[in-house]
N, C-alpha and C positions, 0 to 999 in steps of 0.2 A: 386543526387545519381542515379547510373542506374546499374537494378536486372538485372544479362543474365543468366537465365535457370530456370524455376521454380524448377528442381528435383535438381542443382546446388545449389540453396540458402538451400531450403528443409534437403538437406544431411549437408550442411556444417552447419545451426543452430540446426541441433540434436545434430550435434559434438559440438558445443559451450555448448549445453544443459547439455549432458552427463557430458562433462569435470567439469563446475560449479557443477553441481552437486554431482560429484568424490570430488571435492576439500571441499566444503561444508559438508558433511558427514565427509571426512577423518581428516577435523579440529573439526568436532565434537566426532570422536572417541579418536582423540589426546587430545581434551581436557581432558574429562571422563576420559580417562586411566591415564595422567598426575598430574587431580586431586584425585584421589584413590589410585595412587601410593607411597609406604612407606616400605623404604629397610627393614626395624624392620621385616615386617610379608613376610614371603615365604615359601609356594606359597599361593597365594588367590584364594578362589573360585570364577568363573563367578557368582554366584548365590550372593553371597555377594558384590561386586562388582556393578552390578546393585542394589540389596537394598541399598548402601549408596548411588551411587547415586541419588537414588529419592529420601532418607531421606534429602538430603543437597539440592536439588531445593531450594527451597527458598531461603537458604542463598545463592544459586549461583546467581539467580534473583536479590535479593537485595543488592549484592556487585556488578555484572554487571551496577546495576543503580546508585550508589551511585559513579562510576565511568563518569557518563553522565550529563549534564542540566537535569532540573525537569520542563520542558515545558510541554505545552497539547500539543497531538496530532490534529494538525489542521483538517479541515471540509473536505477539499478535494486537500491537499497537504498529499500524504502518508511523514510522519515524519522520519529525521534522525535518532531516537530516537529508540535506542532499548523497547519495551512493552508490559507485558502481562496481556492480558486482554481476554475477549468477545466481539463483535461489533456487533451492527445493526444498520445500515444507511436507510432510506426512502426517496425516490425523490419523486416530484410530478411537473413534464416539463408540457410545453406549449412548444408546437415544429410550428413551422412556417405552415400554411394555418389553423388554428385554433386544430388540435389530441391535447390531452393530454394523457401523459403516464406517468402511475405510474410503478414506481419499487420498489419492497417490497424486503432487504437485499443489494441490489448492489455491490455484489462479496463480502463483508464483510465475518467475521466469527473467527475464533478462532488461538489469537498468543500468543506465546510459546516464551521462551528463555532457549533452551536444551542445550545452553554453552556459558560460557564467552568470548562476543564481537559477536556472533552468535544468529540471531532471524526466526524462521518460520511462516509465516503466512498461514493457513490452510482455502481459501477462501470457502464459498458456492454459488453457482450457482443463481443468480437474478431471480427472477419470474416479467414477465411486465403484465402488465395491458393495452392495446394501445387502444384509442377511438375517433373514429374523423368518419368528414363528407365522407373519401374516404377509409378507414380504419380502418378496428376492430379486434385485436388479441388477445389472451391471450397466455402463455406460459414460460417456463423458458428460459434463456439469457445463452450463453457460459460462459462455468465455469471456472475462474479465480484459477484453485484449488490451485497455490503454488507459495508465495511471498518468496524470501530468502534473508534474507540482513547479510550483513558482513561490522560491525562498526570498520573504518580504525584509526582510532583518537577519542578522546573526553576528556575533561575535566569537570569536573563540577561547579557550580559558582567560587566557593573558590579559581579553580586553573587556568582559564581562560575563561570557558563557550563556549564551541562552539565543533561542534561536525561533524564529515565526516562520511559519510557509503555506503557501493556501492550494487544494489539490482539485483538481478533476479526475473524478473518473466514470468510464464505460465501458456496458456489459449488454453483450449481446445474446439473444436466444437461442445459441447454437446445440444445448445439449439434450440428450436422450430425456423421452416425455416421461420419464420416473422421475430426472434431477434437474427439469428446465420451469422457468417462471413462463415462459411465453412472454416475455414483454423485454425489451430494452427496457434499458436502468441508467441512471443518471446520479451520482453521488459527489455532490461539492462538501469539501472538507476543509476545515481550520485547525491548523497544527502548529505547538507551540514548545519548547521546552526549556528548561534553568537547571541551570548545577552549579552545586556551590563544593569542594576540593573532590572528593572520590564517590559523592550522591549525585544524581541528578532526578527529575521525573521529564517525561515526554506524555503528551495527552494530546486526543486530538477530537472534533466534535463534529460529527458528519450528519448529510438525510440523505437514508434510498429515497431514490425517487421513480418509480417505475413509469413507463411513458403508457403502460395501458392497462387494464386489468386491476385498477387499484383495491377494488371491491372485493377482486377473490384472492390477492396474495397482500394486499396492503403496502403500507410507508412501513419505515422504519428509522427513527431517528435514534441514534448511535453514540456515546460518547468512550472512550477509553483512555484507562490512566497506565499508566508505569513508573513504576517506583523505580531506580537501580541503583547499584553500588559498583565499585570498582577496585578488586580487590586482587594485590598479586600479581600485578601485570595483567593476565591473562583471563583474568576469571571475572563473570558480569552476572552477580546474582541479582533478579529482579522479583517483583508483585506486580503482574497486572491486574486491574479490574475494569471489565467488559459488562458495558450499562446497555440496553437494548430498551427501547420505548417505540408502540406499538400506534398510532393516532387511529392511524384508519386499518380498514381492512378485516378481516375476520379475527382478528386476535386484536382491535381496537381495546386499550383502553388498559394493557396485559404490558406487563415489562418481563426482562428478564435479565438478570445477575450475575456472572461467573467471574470467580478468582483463578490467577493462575500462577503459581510458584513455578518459577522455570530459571538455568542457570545456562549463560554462554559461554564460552571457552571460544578465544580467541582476540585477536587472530594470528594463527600460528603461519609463519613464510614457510614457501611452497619453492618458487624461483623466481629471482628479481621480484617486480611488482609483485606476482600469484601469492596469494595466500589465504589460509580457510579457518573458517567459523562455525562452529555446531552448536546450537542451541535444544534443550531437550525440559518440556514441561508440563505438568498436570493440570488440566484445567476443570474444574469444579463447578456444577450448578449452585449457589446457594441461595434462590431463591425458585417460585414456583417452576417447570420446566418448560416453558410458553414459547413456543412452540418446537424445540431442536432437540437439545441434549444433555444428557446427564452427565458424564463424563467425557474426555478427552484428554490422550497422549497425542502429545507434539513432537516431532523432531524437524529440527531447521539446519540447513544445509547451503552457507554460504560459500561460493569460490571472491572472493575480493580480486581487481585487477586496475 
């Protein structure tokens, strides 16, 4: 892949930006107005209008799902799966000459399903912890503020199990000059998954795309898989593996490998709707360490509602 112009790419992924985001909203307006609409009452007020819609959320929620697999959301493959919930993930890396960095949240935060076959993820910005022999920072991480997926397909067990959804998402350069790229980022993704009685896998195949700077921080094209099972009601052992391919930029031409054993638990009711999910996994370099981390402990921290 070869960027010519940085104001060149710059301009033309705002226009990618904008338009998804035209299209996204305007399937979200079609929906709402679609699902409120009933020749019987004319005309209806905007004010009522919006109250049924958030009196029917949930039932929109729960017939969105009842249309999809009843998977967990894996450790560190973002899920085909449309779901609303809460999230807080924690890392704790071992990064190669001996730093450890922790990150408290990592881009996590609050996802919504405001229409049927349409889901928004509402990220918060990571705060790192970094501590090593040539190196000591603290500060918050670029802010991941806005996942948007649009689920193209799905079935659920009954009618064949398996599910497509294509994502957007945006990152902005809000964090401390230790843990910022300096550039907006632009990441479209295709996401897919099958299960056949208590297996499934979810995979999904993504590119950063950074709007500037490509030279000194690069691309990154990204695929992940997951393995899971479903065992015992409650319990969702999985295998992820985490592919990273490098095209351009300073680490051009370098990939990088990690497996990650990790088990869910969940989910356990809370009250009514509420209920929670903990996810806790090892994740492993196995191949060169270009350019991040040797190890990593995960722990995941779903409220479901």
């Amino acid at each position: 892949m070869t960027f010519v112009g940085a104001k060149g790419v710059s301009f033309a992924l705002a226009i990618i930006a904008l338009i998804a985001v035209g299209i996204v909203w305007g399937l979200f307006a079609l929906a709402s107005v679609h699902a409120r609409a009933d020749d019987r009452v004319s005309p209806v007020t905007p004010g009522v209008d919006l109250g049924d819609y958030f009196a029917n959320w949930f039932a929109r929620v729960d017939q969105t799902q009842a249309e999809q697999p009843h998977w967990k959301a894996p450790l560190t493959t973002t899920t085909p799966l449309l779901t609303e919930l809460m999230r807080y993930d924690q890392y704790w890396q071992n990064l190669p000459g001996g730093a450890r960095l922790q990150t408290f949240g990592s881009g996590k935060g609050l996802e919504l399903i405001p229409a049927e076959q349409i889901q928004l993820i509402f990220g918060l910005p990571p705060y790192d912890e970094l501590r090593g022999p040539n190196a000591n920072a603290n500060g918050f991480g670029d802010w991941p503020f806005l996942l948007m997926k649009y689920r193209i397909l799905s079935a659920n067990e009954q009618e064949g199990n398996y599910v497509l959804t294509a994502f957007l998402q945006g990152s902005a350069p809000t964090g401390a000059e230790a843990f910022s790229t300096n550039a907006y980022s632009i990441i479209p993704t295709i996401a897919g998954g099958v299960g056949w009685g208590s297996f499934n896998f979810q995979t999904t195949l993504s590119e950063s795309l950074p709007t500037r700077r490509v030279s000194k921080i690069g691309d990154a094209t990204i695929w992940n898989l997951a393995l899971q099972a479903h065992v015992a009601e409650l319990f969702w052992p999985e295998v992820e593996m985490n592919y990273t391919y490098f095209p351009n930029g300073p680490h051009a031409g370098k990939n990088q490998i990690s497996i990650t054993p990790n088990l869910i638990v969940g989910t356990i009711p809370i009250y009514q709707r509420l209920g929670i999910s903990v996810g806790l996994g090892y994740q492993v370099a196995v191949s060169p360490r270009v350019p991040s981390f040797d190890r990593n402990w995960i722990l995941s921290v779903r409220l479901n509602f």
